[in-house]
BALOBA-1460 file (C-alpha; in Angstrom, 3 decimals):
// residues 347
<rec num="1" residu="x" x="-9.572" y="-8.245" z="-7.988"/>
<rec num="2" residu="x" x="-10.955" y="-4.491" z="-7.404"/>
<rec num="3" residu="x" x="-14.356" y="-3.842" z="-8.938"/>
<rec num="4" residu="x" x="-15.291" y="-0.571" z="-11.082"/>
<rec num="5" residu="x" x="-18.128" y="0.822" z="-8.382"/>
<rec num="6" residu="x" x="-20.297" y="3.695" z="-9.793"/>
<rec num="7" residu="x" x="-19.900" y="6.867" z="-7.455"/>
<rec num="8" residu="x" x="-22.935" y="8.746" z="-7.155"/>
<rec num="9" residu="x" x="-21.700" y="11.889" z="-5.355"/>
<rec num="10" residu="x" x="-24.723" y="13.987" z="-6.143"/>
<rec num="11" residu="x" x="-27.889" y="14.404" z="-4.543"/>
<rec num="12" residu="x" x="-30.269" y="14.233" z="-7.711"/>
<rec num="13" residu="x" x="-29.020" y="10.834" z="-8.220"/>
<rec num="14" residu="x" x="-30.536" y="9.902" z="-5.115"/>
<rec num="15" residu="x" x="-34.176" y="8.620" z="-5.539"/>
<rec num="16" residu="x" x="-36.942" y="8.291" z="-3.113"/>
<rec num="17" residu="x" x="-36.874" y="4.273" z="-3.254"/>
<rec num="18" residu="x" x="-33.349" y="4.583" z="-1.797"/>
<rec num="19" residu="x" x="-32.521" y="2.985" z="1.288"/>
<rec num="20" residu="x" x="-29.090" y="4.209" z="3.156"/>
<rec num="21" residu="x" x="-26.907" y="2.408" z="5.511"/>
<rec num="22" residu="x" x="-24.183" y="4.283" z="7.435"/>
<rec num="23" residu="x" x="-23.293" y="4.557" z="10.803"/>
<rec num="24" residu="x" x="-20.137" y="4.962" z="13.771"/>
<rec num="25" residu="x" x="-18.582" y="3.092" z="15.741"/>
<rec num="26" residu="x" x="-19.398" y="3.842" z="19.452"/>
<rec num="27" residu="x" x="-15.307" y="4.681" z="20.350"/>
<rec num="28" residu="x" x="-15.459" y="8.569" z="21.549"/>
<rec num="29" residu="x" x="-17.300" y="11.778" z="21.440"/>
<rec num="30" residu="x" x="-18.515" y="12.586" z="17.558"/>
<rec num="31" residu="x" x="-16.455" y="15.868" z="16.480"/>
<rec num="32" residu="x" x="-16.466" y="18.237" z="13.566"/>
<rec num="33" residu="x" x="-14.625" y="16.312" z="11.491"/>
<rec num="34" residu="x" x="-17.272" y="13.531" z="11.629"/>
<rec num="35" residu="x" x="-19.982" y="16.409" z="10.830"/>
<rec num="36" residu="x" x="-18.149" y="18.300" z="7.767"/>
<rec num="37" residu="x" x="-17.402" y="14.678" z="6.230"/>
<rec num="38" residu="x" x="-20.751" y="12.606" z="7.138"/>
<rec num="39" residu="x" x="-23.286" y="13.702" z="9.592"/>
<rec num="40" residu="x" x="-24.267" y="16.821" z="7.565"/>
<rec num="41" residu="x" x="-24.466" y="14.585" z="4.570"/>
<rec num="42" residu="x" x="-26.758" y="12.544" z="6.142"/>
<rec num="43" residu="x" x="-29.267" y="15.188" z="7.140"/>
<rec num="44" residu="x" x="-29.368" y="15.926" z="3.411"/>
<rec num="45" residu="x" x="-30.145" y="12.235" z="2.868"/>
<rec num="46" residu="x" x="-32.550" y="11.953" z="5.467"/>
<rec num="47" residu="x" x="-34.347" y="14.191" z="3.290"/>
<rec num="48" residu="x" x="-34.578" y="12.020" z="0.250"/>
<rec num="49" residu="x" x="-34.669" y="8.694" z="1.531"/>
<rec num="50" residu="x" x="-35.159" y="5.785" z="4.082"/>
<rec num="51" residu="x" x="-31.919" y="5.870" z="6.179"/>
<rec num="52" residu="x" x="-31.069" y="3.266" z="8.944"/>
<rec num="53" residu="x" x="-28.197" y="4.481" z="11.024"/>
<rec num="54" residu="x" x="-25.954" y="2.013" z="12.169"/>
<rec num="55" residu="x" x="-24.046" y="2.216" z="15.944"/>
<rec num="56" residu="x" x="-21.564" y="-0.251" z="15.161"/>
<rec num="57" residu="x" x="-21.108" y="-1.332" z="18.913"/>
<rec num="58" residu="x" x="-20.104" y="-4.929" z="17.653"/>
<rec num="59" residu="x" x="-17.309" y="-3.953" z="15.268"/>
<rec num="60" residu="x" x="-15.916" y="-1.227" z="17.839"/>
<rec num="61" residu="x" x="-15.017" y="-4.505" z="19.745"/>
<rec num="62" residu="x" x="-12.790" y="-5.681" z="17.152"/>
<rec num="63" residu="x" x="-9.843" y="-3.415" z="18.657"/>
<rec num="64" residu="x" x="-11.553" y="-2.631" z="22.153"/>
<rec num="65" residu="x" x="-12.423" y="-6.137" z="23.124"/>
<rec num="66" residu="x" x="-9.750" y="-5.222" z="26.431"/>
<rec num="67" residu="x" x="-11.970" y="-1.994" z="27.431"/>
<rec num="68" residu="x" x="-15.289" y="-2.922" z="26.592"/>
<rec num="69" residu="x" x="-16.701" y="-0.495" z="28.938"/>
<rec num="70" residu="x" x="-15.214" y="2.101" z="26.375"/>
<rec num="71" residu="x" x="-17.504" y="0.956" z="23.857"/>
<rec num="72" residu="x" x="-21.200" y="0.766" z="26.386"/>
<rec num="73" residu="x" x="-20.020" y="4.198" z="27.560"/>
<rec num="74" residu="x" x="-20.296" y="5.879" z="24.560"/>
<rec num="75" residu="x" x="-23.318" y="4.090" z="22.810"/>
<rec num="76" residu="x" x="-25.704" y="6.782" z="24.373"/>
<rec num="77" residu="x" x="-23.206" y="9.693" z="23.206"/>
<rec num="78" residu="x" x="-23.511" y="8.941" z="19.910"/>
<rec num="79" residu="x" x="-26.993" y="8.721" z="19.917"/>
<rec num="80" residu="x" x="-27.328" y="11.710" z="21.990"/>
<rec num="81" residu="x" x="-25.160" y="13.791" z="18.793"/>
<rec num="82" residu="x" x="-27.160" y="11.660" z="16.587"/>
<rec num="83" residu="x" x="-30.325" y="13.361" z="17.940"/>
<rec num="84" residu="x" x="-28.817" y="16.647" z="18.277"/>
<rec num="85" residu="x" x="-27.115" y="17.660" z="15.087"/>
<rec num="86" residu="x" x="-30.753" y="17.185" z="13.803"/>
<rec num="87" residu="x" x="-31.367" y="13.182" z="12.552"/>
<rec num="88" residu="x" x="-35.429" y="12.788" z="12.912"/>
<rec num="89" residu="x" x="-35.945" y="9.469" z="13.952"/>
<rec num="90" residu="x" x="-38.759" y="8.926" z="11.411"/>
<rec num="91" residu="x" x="-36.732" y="9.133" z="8.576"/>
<rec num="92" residu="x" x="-33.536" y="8.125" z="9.959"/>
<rec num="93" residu="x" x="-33.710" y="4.814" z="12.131"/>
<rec num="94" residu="x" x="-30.870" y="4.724" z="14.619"/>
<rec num="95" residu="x" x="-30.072" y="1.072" z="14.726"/>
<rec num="96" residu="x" x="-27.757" y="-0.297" z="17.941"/>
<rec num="97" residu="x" x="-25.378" y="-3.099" z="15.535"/>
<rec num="98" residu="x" x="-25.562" y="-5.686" z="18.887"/>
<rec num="99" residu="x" x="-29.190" y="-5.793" z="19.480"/>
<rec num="100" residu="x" x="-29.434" y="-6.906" z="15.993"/>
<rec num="101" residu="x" x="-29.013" y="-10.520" z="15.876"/>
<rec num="102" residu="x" x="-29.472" y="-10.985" z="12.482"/>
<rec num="103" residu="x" x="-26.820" y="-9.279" z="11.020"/>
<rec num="104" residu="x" x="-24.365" y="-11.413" z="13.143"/>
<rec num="105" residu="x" x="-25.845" y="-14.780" z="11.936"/>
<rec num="106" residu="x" x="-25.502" y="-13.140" z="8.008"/>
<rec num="107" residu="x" x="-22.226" y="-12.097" z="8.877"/>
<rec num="108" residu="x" x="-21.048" y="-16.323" z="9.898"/>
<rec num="109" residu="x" x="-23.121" y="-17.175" z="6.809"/>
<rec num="110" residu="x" x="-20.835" y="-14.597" z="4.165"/>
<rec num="111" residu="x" x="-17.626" y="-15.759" z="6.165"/>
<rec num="112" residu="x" x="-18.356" y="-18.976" z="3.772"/>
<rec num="113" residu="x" x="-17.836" y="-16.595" z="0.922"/>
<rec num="114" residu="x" x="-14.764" y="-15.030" z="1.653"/>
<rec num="115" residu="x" x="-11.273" y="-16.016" z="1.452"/>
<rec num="116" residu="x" x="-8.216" y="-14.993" z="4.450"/>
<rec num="117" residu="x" x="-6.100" y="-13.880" z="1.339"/>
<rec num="118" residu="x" x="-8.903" y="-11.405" z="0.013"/>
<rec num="119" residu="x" x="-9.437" y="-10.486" z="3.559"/>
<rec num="120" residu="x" x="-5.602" y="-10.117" z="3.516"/>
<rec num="121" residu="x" x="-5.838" y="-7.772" z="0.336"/>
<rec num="122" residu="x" x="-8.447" y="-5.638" z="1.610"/>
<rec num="123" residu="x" x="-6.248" y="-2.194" z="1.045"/>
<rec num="124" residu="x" x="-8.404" y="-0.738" z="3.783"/>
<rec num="125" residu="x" x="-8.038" y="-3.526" z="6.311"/>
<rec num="126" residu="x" x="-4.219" y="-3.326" z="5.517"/>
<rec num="127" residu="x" x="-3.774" y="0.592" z="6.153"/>
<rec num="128" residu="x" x="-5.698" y="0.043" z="9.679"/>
<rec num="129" residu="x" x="-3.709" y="-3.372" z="10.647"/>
<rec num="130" residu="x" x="-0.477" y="-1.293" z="10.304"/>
<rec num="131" residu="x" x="-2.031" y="2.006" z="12.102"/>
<rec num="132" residu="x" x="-3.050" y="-0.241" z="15.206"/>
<rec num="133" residu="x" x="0.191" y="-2.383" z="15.116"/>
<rec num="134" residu="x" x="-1.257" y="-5.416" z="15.218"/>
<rec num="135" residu="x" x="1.281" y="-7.361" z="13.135"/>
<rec num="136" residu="x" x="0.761" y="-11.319" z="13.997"/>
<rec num="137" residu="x" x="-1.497" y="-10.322" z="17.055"/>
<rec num="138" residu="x" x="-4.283" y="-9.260" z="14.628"/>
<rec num="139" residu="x" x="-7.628" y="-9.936" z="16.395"/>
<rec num="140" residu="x" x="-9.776" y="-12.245" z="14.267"/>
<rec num="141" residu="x" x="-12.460" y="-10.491" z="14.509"/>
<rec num="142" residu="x" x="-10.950" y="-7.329" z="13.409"/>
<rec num="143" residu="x" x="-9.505" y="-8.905" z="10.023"/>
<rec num="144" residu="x" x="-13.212" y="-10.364" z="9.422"/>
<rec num="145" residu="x" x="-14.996" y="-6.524" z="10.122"/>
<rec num="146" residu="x" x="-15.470" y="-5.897" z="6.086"/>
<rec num="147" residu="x" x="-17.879" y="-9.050" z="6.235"/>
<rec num="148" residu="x" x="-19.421" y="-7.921" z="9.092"/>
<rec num="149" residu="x" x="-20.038" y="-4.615" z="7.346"/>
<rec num="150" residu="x" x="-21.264" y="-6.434" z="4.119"/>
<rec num="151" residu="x" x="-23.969" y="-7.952" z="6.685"/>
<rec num="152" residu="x" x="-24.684" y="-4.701" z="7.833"/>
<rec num="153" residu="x" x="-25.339" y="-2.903" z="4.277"/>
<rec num="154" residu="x" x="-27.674" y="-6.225" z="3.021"/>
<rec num="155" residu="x" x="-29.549" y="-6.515" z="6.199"/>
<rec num="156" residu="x" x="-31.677" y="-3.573" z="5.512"/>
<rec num="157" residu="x" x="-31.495" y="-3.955" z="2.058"/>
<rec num="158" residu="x" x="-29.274" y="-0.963" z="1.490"/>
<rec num="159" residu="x" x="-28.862" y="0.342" z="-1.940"/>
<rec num="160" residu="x" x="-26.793" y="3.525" z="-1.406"/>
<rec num="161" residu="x" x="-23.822" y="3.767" z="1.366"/>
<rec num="162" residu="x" x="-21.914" y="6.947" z="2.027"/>
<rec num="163" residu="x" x="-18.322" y="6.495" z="2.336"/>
<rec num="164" residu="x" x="-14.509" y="8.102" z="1.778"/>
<rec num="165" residu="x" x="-12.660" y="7.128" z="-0.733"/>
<rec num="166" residu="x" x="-9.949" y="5.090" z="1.454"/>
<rec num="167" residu="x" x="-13.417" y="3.131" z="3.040"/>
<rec num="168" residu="x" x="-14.438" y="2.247" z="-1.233"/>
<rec num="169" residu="x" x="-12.937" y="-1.082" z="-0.814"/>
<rec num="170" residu="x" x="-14.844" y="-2.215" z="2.098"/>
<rec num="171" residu="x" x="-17.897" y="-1.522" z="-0.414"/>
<rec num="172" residu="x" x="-16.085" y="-3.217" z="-3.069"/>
<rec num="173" residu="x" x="-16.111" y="-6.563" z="-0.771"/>
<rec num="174" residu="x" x="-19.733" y="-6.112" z="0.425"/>
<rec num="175" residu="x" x="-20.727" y="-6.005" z="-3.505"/>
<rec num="176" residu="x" x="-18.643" y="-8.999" z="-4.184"/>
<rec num="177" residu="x" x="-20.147" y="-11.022" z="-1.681"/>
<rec num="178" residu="x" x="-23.606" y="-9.818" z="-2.677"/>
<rec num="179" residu="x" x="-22.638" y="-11.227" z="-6.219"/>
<rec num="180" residu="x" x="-20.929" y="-14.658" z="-5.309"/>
<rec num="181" residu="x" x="-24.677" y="-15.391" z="-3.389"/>
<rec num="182" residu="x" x="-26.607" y="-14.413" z="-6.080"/>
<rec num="183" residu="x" x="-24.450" y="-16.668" z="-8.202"/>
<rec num="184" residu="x" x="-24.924" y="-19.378" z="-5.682"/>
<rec num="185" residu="x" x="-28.495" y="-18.591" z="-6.082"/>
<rec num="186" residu="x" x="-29.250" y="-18.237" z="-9.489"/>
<rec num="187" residu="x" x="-31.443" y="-15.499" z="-8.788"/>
<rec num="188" residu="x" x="-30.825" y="-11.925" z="-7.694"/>
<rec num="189" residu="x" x="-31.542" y="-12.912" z="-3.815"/>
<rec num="190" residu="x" x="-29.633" y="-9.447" z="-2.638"/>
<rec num="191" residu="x" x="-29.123" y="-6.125" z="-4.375"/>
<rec num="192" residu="x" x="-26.219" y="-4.563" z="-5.321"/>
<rec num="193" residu="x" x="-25.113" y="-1.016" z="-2.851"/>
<rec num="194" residu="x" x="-23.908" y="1.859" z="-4.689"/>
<rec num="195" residu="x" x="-21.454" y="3.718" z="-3.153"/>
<rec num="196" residu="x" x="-21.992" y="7.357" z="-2.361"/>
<rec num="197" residu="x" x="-18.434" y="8.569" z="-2.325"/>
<rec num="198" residu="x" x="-18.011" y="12.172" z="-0.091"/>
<rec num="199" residu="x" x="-16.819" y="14.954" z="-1.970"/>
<rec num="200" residu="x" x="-15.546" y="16.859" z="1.509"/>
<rec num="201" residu="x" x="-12.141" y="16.861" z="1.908"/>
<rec num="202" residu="x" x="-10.620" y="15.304" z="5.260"/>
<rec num="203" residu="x" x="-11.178" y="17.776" z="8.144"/>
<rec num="204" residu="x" x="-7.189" y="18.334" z="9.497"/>
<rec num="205" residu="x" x="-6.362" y="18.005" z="13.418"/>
<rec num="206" residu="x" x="-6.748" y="21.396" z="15.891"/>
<rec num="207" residu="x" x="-2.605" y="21.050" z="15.850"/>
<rec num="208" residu="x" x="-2.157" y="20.266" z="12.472"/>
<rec num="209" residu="x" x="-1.119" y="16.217" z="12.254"/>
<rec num="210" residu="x" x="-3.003" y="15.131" z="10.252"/>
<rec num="211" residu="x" x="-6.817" y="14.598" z="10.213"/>
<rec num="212" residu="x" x="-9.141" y="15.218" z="13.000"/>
<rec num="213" residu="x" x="-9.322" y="12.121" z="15.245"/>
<rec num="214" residu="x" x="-10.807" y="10.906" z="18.256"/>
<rec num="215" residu="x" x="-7.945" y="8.939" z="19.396"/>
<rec num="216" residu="x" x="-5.349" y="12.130" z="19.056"/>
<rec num="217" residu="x" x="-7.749" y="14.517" z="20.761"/>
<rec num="218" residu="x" x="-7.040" y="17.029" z="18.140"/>
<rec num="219" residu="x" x="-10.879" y="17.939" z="17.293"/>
<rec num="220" residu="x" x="-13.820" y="19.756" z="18.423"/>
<rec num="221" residu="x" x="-16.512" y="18.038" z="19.718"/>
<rec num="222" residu="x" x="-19.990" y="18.641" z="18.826"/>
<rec num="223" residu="x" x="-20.479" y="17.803" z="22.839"/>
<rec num="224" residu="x" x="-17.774" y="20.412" z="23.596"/>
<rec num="225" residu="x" x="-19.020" y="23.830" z="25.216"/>
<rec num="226" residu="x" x="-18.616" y="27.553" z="24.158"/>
<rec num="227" residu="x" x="-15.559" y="28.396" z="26.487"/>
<rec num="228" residu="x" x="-14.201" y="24.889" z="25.547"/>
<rec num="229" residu="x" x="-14.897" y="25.861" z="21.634"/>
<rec num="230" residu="x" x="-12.643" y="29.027" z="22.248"/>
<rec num="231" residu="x" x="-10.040" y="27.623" z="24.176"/>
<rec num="232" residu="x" x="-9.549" y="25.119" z="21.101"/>
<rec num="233" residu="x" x="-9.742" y="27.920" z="18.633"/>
<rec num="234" residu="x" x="-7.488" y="29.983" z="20.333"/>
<rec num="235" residu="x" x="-4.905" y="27.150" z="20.140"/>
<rec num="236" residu="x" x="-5.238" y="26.161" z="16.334"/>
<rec num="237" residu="x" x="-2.151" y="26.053" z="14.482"/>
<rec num="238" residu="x" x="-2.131" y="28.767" z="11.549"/>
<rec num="239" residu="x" x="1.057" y="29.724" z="9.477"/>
<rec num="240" residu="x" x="4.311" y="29.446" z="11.864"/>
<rec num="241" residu="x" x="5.708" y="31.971" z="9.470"/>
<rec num="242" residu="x" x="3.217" y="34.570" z="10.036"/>
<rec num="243" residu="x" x="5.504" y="35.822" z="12.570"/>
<rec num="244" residu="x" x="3.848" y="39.356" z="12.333"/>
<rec num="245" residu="x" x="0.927" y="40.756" z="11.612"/>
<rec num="246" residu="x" x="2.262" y="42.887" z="8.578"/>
<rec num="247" residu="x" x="3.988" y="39.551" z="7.622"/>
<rec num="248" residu="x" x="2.021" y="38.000" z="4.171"/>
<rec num="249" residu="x" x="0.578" y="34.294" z="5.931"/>
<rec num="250" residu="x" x="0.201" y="31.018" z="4.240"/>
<rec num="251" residu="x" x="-3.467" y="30.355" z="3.349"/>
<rec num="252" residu="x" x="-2.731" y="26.703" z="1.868"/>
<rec num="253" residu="x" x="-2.082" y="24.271" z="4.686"/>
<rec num="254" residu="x" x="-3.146" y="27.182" z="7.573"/>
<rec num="255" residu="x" x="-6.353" y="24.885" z="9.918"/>
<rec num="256" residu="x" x="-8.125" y="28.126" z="10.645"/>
<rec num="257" residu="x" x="-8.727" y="28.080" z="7.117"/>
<rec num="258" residu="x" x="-9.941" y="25.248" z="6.810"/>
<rec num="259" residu="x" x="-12.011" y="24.875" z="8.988"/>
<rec num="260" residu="x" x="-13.792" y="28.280" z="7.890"/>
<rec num="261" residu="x" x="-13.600" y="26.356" z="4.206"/>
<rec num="262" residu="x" x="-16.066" y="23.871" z="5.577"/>
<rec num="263" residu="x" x="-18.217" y="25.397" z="8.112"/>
<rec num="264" residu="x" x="-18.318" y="29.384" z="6.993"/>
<rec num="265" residu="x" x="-21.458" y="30.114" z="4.914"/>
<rec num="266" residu="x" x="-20.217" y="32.942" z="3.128"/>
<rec num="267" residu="x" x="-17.582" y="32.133" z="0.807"/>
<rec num="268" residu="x" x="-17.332" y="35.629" z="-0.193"/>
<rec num="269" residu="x" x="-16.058" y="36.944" z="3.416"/>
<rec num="270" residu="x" x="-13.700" y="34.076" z="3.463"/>
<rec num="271" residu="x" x="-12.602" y="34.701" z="0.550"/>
<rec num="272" residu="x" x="-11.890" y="38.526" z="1.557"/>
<rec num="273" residu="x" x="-9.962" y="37.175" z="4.638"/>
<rec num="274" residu="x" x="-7.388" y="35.581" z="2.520"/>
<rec num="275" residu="x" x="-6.702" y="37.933" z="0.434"/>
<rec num="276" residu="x" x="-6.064" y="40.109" z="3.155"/>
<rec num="277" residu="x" x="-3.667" y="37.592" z="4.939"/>
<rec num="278" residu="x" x="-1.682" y="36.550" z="1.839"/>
<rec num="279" residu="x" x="-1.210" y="40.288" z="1.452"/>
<rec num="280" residu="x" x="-0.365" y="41.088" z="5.184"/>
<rec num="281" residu="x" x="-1.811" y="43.011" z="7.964"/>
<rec num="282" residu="x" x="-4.166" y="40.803" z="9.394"/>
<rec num="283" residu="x" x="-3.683" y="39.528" z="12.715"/>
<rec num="284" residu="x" x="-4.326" y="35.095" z="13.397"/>
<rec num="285" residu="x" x="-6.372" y="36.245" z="16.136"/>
<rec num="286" residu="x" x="-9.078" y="38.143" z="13.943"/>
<rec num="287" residu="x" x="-9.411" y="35.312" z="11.348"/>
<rec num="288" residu="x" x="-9.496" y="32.561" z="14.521"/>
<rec num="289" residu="x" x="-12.355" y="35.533" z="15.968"/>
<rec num="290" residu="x" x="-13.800" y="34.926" z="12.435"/>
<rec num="291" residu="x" x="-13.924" y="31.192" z="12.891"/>
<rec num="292" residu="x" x="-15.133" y="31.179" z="17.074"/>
<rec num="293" residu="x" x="-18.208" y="33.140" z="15.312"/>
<rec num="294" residu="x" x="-19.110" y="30.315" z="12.480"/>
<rec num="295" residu="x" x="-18.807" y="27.536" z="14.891"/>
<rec num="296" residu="x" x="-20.264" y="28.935" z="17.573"/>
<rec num="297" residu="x" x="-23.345" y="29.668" z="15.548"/>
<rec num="298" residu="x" x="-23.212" y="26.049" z="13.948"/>
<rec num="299" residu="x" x="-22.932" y="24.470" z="17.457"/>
<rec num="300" residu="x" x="-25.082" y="26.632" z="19.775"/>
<rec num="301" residu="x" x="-28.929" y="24.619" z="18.369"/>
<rec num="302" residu="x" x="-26.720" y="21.327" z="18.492"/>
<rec num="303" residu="x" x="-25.495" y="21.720" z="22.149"/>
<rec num="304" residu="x" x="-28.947" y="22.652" z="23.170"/>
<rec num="305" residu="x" x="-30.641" y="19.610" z="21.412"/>
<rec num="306" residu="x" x="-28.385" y="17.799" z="23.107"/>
<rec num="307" residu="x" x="-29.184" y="18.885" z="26.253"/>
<rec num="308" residu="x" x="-32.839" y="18.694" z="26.077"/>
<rec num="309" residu="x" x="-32.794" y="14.697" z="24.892"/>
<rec num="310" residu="x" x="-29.927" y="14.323" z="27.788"/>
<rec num="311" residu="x" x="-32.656" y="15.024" z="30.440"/>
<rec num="312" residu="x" x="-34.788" y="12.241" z="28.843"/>
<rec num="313" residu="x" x="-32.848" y="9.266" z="28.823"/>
<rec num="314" residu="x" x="-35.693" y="7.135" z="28.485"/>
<rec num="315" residu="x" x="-37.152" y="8.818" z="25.222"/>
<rec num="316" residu="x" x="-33.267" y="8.445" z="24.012"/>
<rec num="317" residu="x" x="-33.609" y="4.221" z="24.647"/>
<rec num="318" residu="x" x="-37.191" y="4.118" z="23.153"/>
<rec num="319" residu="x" x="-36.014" y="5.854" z="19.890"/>
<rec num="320" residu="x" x="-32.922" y="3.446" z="19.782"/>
<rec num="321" residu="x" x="-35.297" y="0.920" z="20.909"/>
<rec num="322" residu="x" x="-37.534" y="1.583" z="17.962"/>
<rec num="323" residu="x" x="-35.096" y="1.949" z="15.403"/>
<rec num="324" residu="x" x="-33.285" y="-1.321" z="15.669"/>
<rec num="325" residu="x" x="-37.045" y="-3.046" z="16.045"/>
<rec num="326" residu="x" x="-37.444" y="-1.430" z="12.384"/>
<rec num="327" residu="x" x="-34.201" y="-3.246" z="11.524"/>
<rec num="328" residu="x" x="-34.954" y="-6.052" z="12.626"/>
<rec num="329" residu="x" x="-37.618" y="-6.318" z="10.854"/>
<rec num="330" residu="x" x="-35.889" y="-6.004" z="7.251"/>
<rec num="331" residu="x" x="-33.457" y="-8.054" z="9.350"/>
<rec num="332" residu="x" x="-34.945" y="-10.981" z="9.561"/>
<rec num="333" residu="x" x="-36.301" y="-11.184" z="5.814"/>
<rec num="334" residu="x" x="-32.827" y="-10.744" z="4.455"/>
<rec num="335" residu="x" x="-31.422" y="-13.559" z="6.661"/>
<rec num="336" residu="x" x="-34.298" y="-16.181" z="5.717"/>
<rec num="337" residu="x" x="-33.699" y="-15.435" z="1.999"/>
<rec num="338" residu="x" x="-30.237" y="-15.675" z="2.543"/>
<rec num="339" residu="x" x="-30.564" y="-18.935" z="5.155"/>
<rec num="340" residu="x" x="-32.656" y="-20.392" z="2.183"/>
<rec num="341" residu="x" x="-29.585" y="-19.904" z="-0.624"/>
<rec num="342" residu="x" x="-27.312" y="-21.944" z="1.376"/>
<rec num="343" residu="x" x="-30.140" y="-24.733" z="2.289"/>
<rec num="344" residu="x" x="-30.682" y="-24.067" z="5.638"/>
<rec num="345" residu="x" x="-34.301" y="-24.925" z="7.303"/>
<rec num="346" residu="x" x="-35.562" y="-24.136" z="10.798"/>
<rec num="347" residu="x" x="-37.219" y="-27.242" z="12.617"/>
């Protein structure tokens, strides 16, 4: 059964006694893509409210469990683009899943909660099962991740997570487990998230198949540098029909454009450029020279924050350090209220 969730896609619905869980898992180098449809959402939110910011090292395991060394490498990456796009630390605690013992004992403790068949049903969980091929091999583990998640969100007492639309039913199960405790209960022990659906559309791949991805290598990476920036410019798909330049192009399905939909912060000249292209006369190369200029600009401060916590591992640990502590913290008063529903006592 699929529960009615309220959206709350704006910021003014966001309040000050907000707290916001979201987070990655730690499987590759963080890319535009990730920044157009979450990271520069959660500098806005950052703003507004207590965020805890989740590096989901545990759950990346789920389908990496044969490379594990995949996952440890990259922990420090995404911190390090955690720290560079511009996440301060004081309002946004950057939380490493594993060191967080807590959440894996509430995670057992909701498994009592859920069914195999609503696990089963998850719409998410099915779209990813078929994506990875797992048929009959599926990883226990992976099929349990939305209750893992659920223990993520109620560990720090989240009341607002940022999602896509095709990730709302992993909410939806994270909500229904909150209810069937406090039913168990008799009390409101947990609250109920509210999903904060994104409003940006899916950034496409460099080549044009679908979205940009990690695992196709079809994105820019906020890591990447300027001559690698160009190089990937230079090779983005536009309209294969824009054979020459007096030729009208294709604006609607063309990746130059939209990637200078998302990232170019003047509408107005954007707007210019396709009229000029669906009319004819202007070269790929000019709009793509167009595009090298916004991203360059967008990336330059990143790549340079990067660089300056890179030279500091040890400041990098201590903030990681410090934000899972502050986890931890909420941690462990969600898991005795919890440990205390189902009648558990410590000796």
């Amino acid at each position: 059964m699929s529960l009615a969730l309220p959206a709350h896609p704006r910021a003014p619905e966001v309040t000050g006694a907000d707290i916001v869980l979201t987070g990655d898992r730690p499987t590759g180098p963080l890319h535009l893509g990730h920044y157009a449809g979450s990271l520069a959402n959660r500098l806005r939110l950052q703003r507004l409210c207590r965020q805890f910011v989740l590096i989901a090292d545990l759950q990346a395991l789920t389908d990496n469990a044969d490379d594990p060394g995949r996952v440890a490498r990259n922990v420090m990456e995404v911190a390090l683009d955690y720290l560079a796009i511009g996440l301060d630390p004081a309002r946004s605690a950057i939380v490493l899943q594993s060191a967080v013992p807590e959440m894996a004992e509430l995670t057992m403790l909701y498994l009592n909660l859920v069914t195999v068949a609503r696990l089963e049903r998850n719409p998410t969980v099915r779209d990813e099962i078929r994506q990875r091929g797992f048929a009959r091999d599926l990883p226990a583990g992976f099929l349990c991740y939305p209750v893992s998640q659920a223990a993520d969100i109620t560990a720090v007492a989240a009341t607002l997570v940022p999602v896509g639309a095709d990730q709302a039913p992993m909410l939806e199960q994270t909500v229904e487990i909150v209810r069937a405790l406090n039913r168990l209960a008799g009390a409101t022990v947990l609250p109920e998230p509210r999903i904060l659906l994104s409003t940006t559309p899916r950034l496409p791949g460099l080549d044009g198949q679908g979205k940009a991805s990690k695992s196709a290598g079809n994105a820019i990476d906020l890591r990447d540098d300027a001559d690698t920036v160009r190089t990937k410019i230079r090779r983005m798909c536009t309209d294969p029909g824009h054979l020459r330049v007096e030729d009208p192009g294709q604006v609607e399905g063309n990746v130059v454009f939209a990637y200078l939909d998302a990232f170019d912060p003047e509408p107005a000249a954007v707007a210019e450029l396709k009229r000029r292209y669906r009319a004819g006369g202007l070269p790929d190369m000019a709009v793509k020279r167009r595009l090298e200029e916004v991203l360059q600009a967008l990336l330059v401060p990143i790549r340079q924050r990067r660089a300056a916590f890179a030279r500091d591992p040890g400041e990098v640990r201590a903030i990681l350090r410090r934000g899972t502590e502050a986890a931890r913290e909420q941690a462990a008063r969600t898991l005795e209220a919890v440990r205390g529903v189902f009648g558990l006592v410590r000796p």
